[in-house]
C-alpha positions in Angstrom: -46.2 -17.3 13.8 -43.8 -20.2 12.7 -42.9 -18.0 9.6 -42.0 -15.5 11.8 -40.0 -17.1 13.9 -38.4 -18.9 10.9 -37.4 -15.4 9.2 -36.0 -14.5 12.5 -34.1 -18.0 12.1 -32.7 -17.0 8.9 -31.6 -13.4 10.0 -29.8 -15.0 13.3 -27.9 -17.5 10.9 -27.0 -14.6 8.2 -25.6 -13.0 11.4 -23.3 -15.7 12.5 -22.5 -16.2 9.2 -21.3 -12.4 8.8 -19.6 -12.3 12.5 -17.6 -15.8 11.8 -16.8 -14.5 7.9 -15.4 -10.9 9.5 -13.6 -12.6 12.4 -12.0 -15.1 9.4 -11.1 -12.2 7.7 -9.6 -10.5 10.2 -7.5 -13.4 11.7 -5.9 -14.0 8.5 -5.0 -10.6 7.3 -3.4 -9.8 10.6 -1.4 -12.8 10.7 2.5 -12.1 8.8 3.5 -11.9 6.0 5.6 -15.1 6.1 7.9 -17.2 8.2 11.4 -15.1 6.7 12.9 -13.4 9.6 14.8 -11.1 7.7 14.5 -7.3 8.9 14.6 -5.1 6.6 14.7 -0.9 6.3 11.3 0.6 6.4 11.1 4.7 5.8 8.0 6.8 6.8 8.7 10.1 5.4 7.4 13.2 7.6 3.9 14.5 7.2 2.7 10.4 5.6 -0.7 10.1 7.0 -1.4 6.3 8.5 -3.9 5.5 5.1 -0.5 5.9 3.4 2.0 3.8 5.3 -0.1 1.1 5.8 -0.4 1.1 1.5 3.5 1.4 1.3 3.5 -1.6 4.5 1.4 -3.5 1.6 3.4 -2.6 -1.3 7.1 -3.7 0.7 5.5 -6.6 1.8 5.4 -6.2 5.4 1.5 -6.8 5.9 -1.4 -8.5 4.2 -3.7 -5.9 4.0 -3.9 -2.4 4.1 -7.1 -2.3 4.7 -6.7 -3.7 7.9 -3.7 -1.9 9.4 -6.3 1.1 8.9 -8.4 -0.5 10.9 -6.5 -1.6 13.7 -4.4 1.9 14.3 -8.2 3.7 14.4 -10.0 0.9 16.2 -6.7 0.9 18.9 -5.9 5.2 18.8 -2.8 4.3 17.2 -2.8 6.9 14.3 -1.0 9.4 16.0 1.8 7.2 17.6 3.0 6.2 13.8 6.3 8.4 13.7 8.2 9.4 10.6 11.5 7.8 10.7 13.4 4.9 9.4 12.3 1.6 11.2 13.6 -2.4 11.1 10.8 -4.4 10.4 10.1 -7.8 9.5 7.4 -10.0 6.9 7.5 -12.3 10.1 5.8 -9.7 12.3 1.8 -9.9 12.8 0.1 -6.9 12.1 0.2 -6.1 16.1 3.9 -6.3 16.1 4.4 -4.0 12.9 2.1 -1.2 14.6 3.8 -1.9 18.0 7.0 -1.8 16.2 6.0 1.8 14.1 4.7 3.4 17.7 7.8 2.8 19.5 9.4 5.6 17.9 12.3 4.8 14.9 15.7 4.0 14.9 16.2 6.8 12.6 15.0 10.3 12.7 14.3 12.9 10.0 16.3 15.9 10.7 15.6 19.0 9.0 18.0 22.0 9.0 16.8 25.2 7.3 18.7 27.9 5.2 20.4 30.8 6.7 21.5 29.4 10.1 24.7 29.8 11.5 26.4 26.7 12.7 25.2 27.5 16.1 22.0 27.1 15.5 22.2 24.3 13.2 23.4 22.3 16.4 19.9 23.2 17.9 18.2 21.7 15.1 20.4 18.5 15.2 19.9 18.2 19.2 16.4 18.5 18.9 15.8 16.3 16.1 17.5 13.5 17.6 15.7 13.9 20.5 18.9 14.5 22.6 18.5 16.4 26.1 20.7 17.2 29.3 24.2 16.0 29.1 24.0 13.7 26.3 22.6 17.2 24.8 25.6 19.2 26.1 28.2 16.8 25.0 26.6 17.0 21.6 27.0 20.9 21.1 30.1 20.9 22.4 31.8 18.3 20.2 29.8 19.5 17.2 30.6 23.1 17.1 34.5 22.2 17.7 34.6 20.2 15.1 32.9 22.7 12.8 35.2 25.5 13.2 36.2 27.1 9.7 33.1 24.7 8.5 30.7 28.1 8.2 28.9 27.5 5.2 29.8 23.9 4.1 26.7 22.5 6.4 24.4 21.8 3.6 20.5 23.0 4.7 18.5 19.9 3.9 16.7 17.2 5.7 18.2 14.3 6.9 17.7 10.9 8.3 19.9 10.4 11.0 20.5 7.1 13.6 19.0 8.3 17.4 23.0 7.2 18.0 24.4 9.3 15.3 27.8 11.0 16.2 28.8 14.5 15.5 31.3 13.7 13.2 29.0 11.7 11.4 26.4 14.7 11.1 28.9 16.9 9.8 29.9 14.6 7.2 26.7 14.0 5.7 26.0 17.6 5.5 29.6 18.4 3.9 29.2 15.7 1.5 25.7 17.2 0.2 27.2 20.8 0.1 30.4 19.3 -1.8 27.6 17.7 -4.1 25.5 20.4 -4.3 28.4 22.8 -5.0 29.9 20.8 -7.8 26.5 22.0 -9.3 27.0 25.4 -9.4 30.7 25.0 -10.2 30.1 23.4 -13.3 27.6 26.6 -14.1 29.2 29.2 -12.6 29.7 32.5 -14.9 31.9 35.0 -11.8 35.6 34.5 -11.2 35.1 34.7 -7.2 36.9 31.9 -5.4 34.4 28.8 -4.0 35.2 30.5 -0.1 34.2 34.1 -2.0 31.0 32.5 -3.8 30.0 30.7 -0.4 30.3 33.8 1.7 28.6 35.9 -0.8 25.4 33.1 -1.0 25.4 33.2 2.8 25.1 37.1 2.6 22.0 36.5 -0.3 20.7 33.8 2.2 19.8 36.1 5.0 18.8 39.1 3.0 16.8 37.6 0.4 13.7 35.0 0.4 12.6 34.6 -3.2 14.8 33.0 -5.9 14.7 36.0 -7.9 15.5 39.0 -4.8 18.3 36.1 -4.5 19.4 37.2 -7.7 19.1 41.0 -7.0 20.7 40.8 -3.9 23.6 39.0 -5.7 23.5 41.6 -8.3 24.0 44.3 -6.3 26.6 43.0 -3.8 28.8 41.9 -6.7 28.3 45.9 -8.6 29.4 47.2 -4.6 32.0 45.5 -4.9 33.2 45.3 -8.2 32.9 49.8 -7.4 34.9 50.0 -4.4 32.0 50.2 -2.1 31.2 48.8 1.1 28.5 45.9 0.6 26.8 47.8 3.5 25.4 44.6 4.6 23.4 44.8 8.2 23.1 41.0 8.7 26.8 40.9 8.3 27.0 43.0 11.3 24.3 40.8 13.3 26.6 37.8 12.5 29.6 39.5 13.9 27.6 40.6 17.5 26.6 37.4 18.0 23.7 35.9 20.2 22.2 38.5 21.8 21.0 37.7 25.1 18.0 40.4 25.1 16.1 39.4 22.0 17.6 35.9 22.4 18.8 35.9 19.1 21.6 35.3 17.1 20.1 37.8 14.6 19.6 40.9 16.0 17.6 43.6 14.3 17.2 47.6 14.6 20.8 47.5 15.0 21.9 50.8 16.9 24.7 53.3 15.8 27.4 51.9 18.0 26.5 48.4 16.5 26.7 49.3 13.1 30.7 50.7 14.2 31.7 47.4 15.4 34.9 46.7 14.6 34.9 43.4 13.1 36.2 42.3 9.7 33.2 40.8 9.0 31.5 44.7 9.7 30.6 45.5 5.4 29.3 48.4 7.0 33.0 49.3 7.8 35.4 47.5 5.8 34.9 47.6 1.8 35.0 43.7 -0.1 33.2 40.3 1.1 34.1 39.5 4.7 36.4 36.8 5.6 34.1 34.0 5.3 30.3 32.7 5.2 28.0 33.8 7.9 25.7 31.3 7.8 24.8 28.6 5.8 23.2 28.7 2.2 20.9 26.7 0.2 21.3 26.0 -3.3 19.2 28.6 -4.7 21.8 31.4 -3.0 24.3 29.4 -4.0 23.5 29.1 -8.0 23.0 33.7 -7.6 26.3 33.7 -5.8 27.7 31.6 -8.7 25.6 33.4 -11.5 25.1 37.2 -10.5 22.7 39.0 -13.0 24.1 41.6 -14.6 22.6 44.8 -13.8 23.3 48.6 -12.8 21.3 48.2 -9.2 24.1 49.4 -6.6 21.2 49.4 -3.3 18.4 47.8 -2.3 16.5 47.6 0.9 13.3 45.4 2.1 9.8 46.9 2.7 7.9 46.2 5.7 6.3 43.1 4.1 10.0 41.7 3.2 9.7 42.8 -0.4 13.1 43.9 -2.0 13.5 47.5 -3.8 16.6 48.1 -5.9 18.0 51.4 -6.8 20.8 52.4 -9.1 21.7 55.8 -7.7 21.8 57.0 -4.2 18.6 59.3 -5.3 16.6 55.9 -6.0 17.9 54.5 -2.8 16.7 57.3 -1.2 13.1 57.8 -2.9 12.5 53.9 -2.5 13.0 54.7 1.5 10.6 57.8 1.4 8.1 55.5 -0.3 8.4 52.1 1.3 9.5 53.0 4.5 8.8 56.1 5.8 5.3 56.0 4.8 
């Protein structure tokens, strides 16, 4: 019996032992980094699980162990609150204050604006992203599309990490800065002699009617041969720019134009008026930009998209025509 109760000695000591060595562990790996007080910039890019940011905590030197800010965000349901964003933190925060700190929300927010939108709805994107809502909302759009007037096309699709207090002039810069960039890349490569407003306007065009790098190409291809002919570019989305938002399909690209649509008078109607509208119609990412720039040669003069989006290319009007029979009037 005493050897019993001694084992069960031994086993209530180990236990202590364990509890007091995990409770040491964890006091001391919670506790900061150091005494600097310095804050510094700390980025969680979007779709970083928590196991990740508390590595890239480690690695900057904001926490002692990664380990243990996995621990703390599961054992507290704090895994979800960690937002992507650019935060201000310091080596002098304990691990509470760092996850506090991360679940507040950042003082930066990543802002992504997709190809093919018109500057309209680029606003939208920039509203929501920075979380903006009633009037500071309104004042937003308002200032934002006034000072982006003539700007069609120069709003560079990307994403972006933007202060919560970021201004609309400030917005607008960083995305003309990145198109300037990004066009100085295709300048430097460019094989047409179409002016930078033509080859803009003409990537803007490709944007919306192509969705693979190479249709990209083919849609360049052909627009350039239409126009290069004396034809009309013939371009529907074109038309859909020039109606505008339409209030039914809340949209500001209407499909299944009708007849009187496809009349509009509008010099941005290709249906109508032969040669490249007046200016973009939306704004383009690089890859329509570099097809714009670099049109394949080739003798396609149509092409039209399937009901699964694929592109068909004819050279004659009796292609055209066959390639509707099969891939659209099936």
């Amino acid at each position: 019996m005493k050897k019993l109760f001694a084992g069960f000695g031994v086993l209530i000591v180990i236990g202590v032992i364990a509890v007091l060595g995990v409770f040491i562990w964890w006091k001391e790996n919670t506790k900061p980094v150091s005494a600097d007080t310095a804050v510094s910039d700390f980025v969680v890019a979007k779709g970083t699980n928590a196991e990740k940011v508390g590595q890239q905590l480690y690695e900057k030197g904001f926490i002692k162990n990664p380990f243990a800010f996995k621990l703390y965000v599961q054992l507290f349901d704090k895994t979800q609150k960690v937002q992507a964003g650019e935060f201000r933190l310091s080596p002098s925060y304990s691990l509470a204050q760092v996850i506090d700190a991360l679940s507040k929300g950042p003082v930066e927010l990543w802002v992504t604006i997709p190809e093919g939108l018109r500057r309209e709805e680029v606003v939208e994107k920039v509203i929501t992203g920075l979380e903006l809502s009633d009037s500071k909302a309104d004042i937003f759009r308002s200032d934002f599309l006034t000072q982006t007037k003539g700007l069609e096309g120069q709003l560079f699709p990307d994403t972006y990490l933007f202060g919560r207090e970021a201004t609309p002039s400030q917005v607008i810069k960083a995305m003309q800065d990145n198109f300037n960039k990004k066009y100085g890349e295709v300048e430097k490569t460019k094989t047409t002699t179409l002016t930078k407003n033509e080859i803009v306007t003409l990537a803007s065009i490709v944007q919306r009617e192509a969705i693979t790098p190479e249709d990209m190409k083919g849609v360049a291809s052909v627009l350039m041969n239409r126009k290069n002919s004396g034809m009309n570019l013939g371009s529907d989305v074109t038309v859909e720019y020039a109606l505008g938002y339409d209030k039914t399909e809340k949209t500001w690209w209407k499909k299944d134009l009708t007849a009187d649509e496809l009349t509009i008078s509008s010099p941005y109607n290709t249906r109508k008026y032969i040669g490249l509208p007046p200016g973009p119609i939306a704004n383009p990412g690089l890859v329509a930009l570099q097809a714009a720039g670099n049109p394949p040669k080739t003798d396609y003069l149509y092409f039209l998209s399937d009901h699964d989006g694929a592109l068909h290319y004819g050279k004659t009007l009796a292609e055209h025509t066959r390639n509707i029979q099969m891939y659209l009037n099936q």
